[in-house]
Backbone as CSV, one residue per row, in Angstrom:
resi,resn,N_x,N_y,N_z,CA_x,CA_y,CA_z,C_x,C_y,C_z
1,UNK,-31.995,-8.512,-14.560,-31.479,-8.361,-13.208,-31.500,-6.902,-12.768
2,UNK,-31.728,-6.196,-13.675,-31.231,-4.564,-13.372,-32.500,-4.018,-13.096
3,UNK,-33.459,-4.505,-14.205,-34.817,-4.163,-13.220,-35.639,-4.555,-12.203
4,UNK,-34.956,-6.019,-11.461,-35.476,-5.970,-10.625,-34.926,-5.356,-9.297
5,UNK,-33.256,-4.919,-9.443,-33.099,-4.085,-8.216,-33.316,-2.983,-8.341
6,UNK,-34.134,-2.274,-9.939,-34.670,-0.980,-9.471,-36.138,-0.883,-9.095
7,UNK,-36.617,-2.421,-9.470,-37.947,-2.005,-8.593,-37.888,-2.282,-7.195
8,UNK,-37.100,-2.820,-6.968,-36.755,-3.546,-5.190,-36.415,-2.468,-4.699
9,UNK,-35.711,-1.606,-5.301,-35.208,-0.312,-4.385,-36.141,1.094,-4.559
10,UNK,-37.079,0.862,-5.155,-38.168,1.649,-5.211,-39.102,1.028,-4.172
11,UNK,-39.388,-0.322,-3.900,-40.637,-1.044,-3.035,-39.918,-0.493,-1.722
12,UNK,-38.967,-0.476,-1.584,-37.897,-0.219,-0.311,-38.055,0.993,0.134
13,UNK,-37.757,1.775,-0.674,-38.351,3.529,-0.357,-39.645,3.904,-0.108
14,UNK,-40.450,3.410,-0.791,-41.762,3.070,-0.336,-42.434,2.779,0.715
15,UNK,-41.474,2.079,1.228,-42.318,1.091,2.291,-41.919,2.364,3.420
16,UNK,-40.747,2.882,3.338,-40.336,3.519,5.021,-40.570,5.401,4.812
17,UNK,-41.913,5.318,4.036,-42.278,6.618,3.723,-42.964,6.762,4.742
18,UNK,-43.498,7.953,5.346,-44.547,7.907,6.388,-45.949,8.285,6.159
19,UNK,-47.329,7.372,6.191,-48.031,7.726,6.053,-48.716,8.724,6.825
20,UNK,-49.763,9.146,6.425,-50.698,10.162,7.557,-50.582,10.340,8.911
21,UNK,-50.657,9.515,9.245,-51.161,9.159,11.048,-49.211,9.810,11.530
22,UNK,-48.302,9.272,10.568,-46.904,9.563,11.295,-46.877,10.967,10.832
23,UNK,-46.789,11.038,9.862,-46.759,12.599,8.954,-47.354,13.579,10.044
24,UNK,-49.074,13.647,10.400,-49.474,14.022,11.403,-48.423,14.646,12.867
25,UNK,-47.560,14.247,13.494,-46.775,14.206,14.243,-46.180,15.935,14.210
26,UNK,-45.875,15.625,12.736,-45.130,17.074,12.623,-46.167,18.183,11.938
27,UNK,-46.740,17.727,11.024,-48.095,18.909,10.855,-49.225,19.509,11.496
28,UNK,-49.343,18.720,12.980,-49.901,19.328,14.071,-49.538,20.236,14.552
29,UNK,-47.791,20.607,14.604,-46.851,21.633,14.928,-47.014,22.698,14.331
30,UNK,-47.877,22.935,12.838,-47.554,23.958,11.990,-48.974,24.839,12.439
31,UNK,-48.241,26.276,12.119,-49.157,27.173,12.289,-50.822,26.629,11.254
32,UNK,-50.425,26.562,10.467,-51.536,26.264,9.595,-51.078,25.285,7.630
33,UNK,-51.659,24.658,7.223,-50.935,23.826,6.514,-51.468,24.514,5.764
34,UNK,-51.344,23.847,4.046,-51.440,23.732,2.643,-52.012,22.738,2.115
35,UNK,-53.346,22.494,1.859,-53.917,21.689,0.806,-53.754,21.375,-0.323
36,UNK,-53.190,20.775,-1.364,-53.350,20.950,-2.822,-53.534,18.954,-3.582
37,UNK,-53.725,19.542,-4.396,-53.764,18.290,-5.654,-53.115,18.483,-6.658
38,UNK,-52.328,17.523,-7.145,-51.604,17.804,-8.430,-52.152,16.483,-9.457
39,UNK,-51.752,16.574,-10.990,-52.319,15.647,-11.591,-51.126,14.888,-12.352
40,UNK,-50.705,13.739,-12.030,-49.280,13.365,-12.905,-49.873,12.505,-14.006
41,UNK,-49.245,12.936,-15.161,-49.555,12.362,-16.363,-49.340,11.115,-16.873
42,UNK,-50.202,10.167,-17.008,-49.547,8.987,-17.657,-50.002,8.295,-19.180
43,UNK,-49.321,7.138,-19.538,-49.863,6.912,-20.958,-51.343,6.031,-20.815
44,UNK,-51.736,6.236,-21.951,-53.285,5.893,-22.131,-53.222,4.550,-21.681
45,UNK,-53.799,3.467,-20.932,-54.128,2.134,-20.836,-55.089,1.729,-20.887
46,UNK,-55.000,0.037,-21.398,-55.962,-0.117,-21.561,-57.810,0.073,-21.080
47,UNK,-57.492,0.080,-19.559,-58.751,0.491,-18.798,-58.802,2.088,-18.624
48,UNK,-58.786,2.641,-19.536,-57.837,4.497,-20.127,-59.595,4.878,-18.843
49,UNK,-61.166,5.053,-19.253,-61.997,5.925,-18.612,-61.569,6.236,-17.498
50,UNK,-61.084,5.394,-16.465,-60.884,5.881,-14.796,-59.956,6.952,-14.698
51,UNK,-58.962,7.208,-15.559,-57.629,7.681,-15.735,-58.273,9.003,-16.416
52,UNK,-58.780,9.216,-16.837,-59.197,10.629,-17.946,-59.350,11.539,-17.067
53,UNK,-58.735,12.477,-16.895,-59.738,13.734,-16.667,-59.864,14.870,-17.302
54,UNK,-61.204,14.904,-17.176,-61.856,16.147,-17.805,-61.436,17.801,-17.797
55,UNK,-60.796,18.050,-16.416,-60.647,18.914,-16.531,-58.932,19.433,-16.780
56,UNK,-58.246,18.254,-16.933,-56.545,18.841,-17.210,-57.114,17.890,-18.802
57,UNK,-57.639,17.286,-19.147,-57.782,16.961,-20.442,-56.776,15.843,-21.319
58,UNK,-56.978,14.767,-20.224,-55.681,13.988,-20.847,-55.726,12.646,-19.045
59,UNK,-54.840,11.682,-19.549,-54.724,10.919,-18.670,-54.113,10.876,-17.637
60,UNK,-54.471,10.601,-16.180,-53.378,10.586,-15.308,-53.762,10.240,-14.274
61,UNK,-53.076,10.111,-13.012,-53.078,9.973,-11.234,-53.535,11.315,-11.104
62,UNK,-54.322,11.163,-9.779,-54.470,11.819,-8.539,-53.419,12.156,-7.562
63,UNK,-52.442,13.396,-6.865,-51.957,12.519,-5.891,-51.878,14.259,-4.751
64,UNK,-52.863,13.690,-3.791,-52.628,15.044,-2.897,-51.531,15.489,-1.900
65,UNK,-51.424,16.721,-1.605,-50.137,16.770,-1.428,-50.530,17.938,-0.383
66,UNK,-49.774,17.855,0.853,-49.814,18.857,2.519,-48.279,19.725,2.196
67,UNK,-48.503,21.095,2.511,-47.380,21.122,2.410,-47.140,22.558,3.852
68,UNK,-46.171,22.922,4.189,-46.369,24.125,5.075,-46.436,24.713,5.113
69,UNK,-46.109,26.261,5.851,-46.638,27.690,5.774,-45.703,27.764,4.411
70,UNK,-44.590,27.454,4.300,-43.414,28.148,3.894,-43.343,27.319,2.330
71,UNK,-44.766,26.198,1.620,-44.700,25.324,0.809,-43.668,24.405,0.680
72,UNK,-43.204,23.883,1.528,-42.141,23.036,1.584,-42.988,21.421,1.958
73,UNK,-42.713,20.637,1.088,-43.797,19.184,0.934,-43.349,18.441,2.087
74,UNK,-44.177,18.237,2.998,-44.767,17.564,4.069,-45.174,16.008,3.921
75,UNK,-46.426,15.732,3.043,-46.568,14.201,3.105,-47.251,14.725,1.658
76,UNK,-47.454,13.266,0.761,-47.912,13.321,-0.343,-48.671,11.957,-0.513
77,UNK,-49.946,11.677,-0.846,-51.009,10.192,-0.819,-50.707,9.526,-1.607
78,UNK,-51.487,8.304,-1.542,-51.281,7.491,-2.867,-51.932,8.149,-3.971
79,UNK,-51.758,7.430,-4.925,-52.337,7.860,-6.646,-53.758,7.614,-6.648
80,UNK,-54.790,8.329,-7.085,-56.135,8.121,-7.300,-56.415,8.067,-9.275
81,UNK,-57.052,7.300,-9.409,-57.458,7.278,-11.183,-57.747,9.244,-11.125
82,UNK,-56.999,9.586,-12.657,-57.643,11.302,-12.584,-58.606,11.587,-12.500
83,UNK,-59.328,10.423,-13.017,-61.291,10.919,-13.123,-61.596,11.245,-11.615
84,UNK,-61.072,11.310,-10.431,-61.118,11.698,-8.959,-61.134,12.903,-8.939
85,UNK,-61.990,14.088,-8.424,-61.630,15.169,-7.976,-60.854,14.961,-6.678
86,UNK,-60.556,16.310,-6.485,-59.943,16.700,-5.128,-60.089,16.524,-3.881
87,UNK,-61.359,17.044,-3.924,-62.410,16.605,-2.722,-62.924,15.446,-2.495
88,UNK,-62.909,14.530,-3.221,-63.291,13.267,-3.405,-61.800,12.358,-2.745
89,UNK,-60.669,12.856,-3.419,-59.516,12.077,-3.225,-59.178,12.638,-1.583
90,UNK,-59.276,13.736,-1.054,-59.019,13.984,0.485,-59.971,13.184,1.157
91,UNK,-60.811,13.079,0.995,-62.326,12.522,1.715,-61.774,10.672,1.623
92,UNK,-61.221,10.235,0.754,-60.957,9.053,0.539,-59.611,8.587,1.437
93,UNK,-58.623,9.338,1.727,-57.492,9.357,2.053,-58.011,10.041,3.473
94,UNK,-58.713,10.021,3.568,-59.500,10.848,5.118,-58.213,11.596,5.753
95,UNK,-58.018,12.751,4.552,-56.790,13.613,4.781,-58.147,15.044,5.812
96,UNK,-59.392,15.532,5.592,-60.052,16.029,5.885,-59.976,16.080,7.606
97,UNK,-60.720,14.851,7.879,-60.705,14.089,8.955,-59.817,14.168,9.919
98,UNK,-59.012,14.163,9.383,-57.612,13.722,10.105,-56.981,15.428,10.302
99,UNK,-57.011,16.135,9.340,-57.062,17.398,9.832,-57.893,18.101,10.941
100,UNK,-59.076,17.757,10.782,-59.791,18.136,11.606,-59.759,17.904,12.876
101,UNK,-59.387,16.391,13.289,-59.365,16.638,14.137,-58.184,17.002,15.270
102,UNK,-56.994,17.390,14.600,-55.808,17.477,14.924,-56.526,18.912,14.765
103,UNK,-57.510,19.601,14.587,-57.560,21.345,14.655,-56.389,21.959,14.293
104,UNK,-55.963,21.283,12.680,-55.036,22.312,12.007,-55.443,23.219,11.102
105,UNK,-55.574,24.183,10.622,-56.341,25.024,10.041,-55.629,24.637,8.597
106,UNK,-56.305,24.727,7.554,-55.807,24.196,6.493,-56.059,24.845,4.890
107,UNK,-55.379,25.857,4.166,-56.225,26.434,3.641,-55.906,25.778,2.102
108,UNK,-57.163,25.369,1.422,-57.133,24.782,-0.253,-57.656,25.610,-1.148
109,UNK,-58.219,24.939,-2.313,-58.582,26.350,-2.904,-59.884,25.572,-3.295
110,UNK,-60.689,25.842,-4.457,-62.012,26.189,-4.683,-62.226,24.501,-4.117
111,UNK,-61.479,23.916,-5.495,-61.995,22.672,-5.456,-62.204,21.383,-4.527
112,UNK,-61.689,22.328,-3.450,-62.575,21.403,-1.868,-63.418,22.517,-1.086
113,UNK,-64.376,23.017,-1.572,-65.645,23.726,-1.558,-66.325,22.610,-1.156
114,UNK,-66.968,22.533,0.841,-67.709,21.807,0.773,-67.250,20.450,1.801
115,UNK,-65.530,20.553,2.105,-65.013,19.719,2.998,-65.107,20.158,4.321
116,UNK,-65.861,21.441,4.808,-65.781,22.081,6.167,-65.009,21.554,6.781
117,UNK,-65.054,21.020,8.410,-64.441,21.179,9.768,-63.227,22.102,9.612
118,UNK,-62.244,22.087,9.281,-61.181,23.112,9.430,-60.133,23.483,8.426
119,UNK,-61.098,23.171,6.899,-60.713,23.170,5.785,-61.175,24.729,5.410
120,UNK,-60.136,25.522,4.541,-60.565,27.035,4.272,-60.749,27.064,3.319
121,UNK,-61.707,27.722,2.492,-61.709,27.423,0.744,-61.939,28.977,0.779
122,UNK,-61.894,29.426,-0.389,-62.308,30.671,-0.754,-63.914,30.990,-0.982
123,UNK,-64.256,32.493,-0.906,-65.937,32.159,-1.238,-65.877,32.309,-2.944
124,UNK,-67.164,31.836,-3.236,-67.089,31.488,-4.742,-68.754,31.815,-5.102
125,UNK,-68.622,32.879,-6.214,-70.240,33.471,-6.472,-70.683,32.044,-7.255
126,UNK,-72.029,31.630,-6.949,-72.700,30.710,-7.144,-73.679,31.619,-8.774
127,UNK,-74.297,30.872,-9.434,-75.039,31.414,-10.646,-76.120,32.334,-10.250
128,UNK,-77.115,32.128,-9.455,-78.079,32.846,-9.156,-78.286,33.876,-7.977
129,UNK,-76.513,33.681,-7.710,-76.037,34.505,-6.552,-75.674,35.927,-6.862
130,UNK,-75.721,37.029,-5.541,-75.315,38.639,-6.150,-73.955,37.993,-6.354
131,UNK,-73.332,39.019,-6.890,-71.574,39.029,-6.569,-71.083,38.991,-5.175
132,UNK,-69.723,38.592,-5.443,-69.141,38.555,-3.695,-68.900,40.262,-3.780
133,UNK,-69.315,40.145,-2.542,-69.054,41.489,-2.018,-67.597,42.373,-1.824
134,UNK,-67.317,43.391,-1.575,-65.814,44.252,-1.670,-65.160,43.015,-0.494
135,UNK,-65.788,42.699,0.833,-65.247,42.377,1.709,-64.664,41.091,1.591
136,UNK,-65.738,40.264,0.888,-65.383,38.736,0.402,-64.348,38.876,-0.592
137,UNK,-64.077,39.943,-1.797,-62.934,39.383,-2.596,-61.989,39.641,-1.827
138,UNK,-61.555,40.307,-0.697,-60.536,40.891,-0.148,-60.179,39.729,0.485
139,UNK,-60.942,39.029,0.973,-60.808,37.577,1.742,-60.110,36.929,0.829
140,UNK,-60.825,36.652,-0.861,-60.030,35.637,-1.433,-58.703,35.527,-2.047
141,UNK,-58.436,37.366,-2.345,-57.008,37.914,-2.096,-56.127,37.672,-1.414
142,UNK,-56.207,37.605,-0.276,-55.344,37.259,0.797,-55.442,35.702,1.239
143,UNK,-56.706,34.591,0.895,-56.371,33.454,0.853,-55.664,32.524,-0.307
144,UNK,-55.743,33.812,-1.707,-54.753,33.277,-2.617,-53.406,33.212,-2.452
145,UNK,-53.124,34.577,-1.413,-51.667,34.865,-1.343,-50.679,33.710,-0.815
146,UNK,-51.474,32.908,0.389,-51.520,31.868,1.154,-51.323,30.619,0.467
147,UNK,-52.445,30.507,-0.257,-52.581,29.371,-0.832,-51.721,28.622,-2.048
148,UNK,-50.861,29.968,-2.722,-50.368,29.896,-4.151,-49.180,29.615,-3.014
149,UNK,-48.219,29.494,-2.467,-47.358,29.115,-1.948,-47.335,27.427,-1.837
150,UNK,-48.813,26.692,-1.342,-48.427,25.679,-1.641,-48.068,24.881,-2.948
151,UNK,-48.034,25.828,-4.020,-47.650,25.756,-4.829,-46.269,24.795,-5.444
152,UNK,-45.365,25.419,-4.202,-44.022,24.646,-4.308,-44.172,23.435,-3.990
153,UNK,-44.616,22.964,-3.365,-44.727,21.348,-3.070,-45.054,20.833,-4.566
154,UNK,-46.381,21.254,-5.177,-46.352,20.295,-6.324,-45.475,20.726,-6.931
155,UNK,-44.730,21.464,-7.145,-43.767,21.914,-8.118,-42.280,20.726,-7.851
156,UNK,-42.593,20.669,-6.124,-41.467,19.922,-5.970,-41.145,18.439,-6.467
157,UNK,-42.749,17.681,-6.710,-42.753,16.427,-7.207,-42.645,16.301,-8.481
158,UNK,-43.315,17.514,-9.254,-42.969,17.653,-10.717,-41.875,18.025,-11.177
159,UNK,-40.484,18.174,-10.210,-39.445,18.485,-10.619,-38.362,17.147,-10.832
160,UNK,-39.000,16.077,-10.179,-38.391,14.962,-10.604,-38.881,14.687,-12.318
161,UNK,-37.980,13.597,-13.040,-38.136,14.170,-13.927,-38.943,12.509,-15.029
162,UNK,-39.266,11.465,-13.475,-40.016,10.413,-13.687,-41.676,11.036,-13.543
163,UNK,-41.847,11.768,-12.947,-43.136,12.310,-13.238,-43.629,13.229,-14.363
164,UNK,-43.022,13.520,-15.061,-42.906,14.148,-15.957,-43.891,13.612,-16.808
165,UNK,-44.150,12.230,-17.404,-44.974,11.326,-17.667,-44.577,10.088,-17.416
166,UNK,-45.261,9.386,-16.152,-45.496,7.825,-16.043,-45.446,7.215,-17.574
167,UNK,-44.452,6.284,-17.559,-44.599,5.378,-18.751,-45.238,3.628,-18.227
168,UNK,-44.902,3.380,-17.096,-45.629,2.744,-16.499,-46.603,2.187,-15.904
169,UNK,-47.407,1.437,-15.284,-48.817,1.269,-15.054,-49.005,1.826,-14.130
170,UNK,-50.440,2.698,-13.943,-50.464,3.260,-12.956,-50.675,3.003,-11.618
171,UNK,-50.683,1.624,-11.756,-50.540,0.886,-9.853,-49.319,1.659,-9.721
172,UNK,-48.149,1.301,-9.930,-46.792,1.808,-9.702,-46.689,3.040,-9.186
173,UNK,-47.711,4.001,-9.667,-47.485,4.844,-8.926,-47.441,6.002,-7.438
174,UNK,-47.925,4.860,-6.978,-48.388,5.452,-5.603,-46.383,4.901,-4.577
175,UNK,-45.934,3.614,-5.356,-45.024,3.192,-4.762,-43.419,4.336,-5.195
176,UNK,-43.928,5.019,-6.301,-43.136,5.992,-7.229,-42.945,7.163,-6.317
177,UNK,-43.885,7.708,-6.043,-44.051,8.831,-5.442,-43.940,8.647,-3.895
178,UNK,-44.080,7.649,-3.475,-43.459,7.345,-1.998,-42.011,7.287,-1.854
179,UNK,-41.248,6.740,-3.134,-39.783,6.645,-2.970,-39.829,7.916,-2.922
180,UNK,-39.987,8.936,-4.361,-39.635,9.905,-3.979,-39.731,10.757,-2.810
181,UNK,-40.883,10.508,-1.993,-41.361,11.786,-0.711,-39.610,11.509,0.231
182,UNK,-39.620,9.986,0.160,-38.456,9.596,1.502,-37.250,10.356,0.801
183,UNK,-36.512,10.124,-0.275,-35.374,10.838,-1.390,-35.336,12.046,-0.310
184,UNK,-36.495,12.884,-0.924,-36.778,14.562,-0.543,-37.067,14.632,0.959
185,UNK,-36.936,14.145,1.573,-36.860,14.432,2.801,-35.407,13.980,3.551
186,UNK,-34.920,13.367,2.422,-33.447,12.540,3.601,-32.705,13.505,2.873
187,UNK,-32.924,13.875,1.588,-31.964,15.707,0.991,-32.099,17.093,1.749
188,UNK,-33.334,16.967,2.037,-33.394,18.073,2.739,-34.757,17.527,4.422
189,UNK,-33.124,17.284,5.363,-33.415,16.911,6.572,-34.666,18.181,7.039
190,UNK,-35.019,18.998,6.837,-35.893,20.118,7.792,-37.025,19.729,7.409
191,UNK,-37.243,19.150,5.945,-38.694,18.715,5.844,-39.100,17.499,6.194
192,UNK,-38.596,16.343,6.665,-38.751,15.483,7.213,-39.708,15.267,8.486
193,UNK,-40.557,14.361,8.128,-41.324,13.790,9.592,-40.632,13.314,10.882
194,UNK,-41.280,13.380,11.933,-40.187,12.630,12.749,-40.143,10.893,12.929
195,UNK,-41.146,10.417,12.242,-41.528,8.788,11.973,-40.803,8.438,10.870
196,UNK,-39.818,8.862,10.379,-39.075,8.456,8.766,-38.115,7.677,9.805
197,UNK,-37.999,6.088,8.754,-37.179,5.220,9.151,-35.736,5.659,8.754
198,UNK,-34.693,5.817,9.339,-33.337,5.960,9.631,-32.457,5.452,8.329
199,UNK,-31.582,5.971,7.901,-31.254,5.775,6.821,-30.560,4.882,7.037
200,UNK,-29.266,4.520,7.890,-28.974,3.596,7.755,-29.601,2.174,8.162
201,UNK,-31.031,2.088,8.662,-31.467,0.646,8.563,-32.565,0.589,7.001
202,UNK,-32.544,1.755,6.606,-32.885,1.543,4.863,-31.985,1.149,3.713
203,UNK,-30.386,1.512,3.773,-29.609,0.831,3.150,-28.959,-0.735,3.766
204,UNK,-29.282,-1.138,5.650,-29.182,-2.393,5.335,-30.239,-3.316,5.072
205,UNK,-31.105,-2.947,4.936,-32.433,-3.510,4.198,-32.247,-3.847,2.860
206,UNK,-31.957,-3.057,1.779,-31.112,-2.839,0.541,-30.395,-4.345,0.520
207,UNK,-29.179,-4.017,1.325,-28.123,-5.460,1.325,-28.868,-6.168,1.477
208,UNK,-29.532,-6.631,2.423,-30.287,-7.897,2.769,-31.079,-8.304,1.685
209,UNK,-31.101,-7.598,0.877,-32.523,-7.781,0.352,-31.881,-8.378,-1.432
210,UNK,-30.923,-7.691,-1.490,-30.113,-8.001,-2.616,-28.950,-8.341,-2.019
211,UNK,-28.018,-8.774,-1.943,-26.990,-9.902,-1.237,-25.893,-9.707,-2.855
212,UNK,-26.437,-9.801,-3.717,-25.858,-10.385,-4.868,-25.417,-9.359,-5.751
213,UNK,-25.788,-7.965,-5.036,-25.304,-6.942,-6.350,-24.416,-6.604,-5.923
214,UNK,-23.392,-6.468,-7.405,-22.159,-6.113,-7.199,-21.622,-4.507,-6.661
215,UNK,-22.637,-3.457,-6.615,-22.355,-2.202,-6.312,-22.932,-1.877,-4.989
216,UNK,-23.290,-3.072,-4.142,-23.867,-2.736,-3.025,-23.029,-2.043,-2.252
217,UNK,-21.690,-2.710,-2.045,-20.371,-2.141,-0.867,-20.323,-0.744,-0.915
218,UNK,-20.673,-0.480,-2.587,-20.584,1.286,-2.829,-21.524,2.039,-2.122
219,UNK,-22.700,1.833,-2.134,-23.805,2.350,-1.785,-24.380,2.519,0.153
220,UNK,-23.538,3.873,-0.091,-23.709,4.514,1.243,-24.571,5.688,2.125
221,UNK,-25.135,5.918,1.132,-25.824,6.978,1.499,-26.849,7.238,0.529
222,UNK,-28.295,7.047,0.836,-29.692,7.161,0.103,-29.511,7.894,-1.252
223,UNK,-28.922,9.188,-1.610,-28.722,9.503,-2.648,-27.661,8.921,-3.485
224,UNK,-26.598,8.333,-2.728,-26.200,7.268,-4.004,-26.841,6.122,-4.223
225,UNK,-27.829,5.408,-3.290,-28.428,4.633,-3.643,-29.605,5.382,-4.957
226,UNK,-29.946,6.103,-5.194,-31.182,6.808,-6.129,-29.872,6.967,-7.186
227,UNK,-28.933,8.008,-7.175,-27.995,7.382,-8.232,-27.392,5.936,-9.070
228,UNK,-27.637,5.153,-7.881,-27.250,3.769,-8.765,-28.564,3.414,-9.682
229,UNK,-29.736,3.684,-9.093,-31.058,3.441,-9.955,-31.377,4.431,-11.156
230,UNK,-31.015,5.203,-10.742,-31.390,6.597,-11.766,-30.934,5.913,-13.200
231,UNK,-29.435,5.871,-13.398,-29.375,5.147,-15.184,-29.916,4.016,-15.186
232,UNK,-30.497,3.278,-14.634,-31.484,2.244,-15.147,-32.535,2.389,-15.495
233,UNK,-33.020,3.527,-14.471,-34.058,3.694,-14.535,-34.627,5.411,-14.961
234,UNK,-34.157,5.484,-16.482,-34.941,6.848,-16.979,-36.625,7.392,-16.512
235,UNK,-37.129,6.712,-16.729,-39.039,6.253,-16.083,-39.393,5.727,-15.415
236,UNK,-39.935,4.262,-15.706,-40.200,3.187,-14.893,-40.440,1.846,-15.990
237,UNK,-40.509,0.754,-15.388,-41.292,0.154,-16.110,-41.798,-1.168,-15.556
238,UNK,-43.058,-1.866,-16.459,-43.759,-2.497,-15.075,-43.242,-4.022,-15.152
């Protein structure tokens, strides 16, 4: 019984996360956003090749992440198998696109080399190329300075402490990381979209939805609802 109102109250958070198109709303506003990718770790399964990647060296999700001038996390995608690059997983999530044409300037780093319209990458000496020039590293200096800020956003999802490593299947996790985006945005109201469903028709959703648990009457406010789940739920499970 206990796990199914912690997965019910995870599908629940999930659901009233805001995808792109709402997210959009408020990242059109920003001077210029934050690109990044982070890689969350999970255990080997059975269909383990899709999940590998090569270059963090070990198994896991995809999951890209917008964040603002100031790295404060904005919207975060679903989970891609790790074997996904970066550029591959924006292009899929037509996070590119969707920048573009909202003409938000957007700056990432190497590994979306190649997404143009209004995506900024750094320049990058090619093998049979001279060196970048005095003027070009000075460029990538100052687009690191930029760029390492979005830093905090992934830092912010890796600070929960279920990502730490997925013990669960990795479908789950795209619905994982959606509870969390809504959590972190109803804690800290400034990062919030303006399309996030209202908290109180997310805890009577909750009731409705479970009728029968005895700690519902308690549960008043989104972070005690994540507290009532939290000791059940150390990880996840499927």
């Amino acid at each position: 019984m206990a796990w199914r109102h912690v997965r019910g109250a995870i599908d629940l958070l999930a659901v009233t996360a805001d995808d792109l198109t709402t997210a959009m709303k408020s990242i059109r506003l920003l001077a210029y956003a934050i690109l990044d990718g982070t890689q969350v770790p999970i255990d080997r399964v059975a269909d383990q090749k899709p999940y590998y990647s090569g270059k963090h060296r070990r198994h896991g999700v995809n999951v890209q992440v917008i964040a603002d001038p100031a790295g404060r996390l904005i919207w975060a995608s679903a989970a891609l198998p790790g074997s996904v690059d970066g550029l591959t997983a924006a292009r899929t999530h037509t996070i590119i696109d969707t920048l573009t044409n909202a003409n938000v300037m957007t700056f990432a780093d190497k590994a979306y080399q190649g997404a143009r319209g209004s995506i900024r990458t750094p320049f990058k000496r090619h093998r049979y190329r001279p060196k970048l020039s005095r003027w070009q590293k000075k460029v990538n200096r100052a687009h690191a300075k930029i760029r390492a800020i979005g830093e905090r956003a992934n830092a912010t999802l890796r600070t929960w402490k279920v990502l730490t490593r997925l013990r669960c299947s990795p479908h789950r996790a795209t619905r994982i990381g959606k509870a969390i985006l809504v959590l972190h945005h109803d804690a800290n109201p400034t990062y919030r979209g303006y399309g996030s469903m209202p908290r109180d028709r997310t805890l009577r959703i909750w009731r409705h939805r479970f009728p029968d648990s005895l700690e519902s009457d308690t549960i008043t406010t989104l972070p005690g609802l994540w507290s009532y789940i939290t000791p059940r739920n150390p990880t996840c499970r499927e």
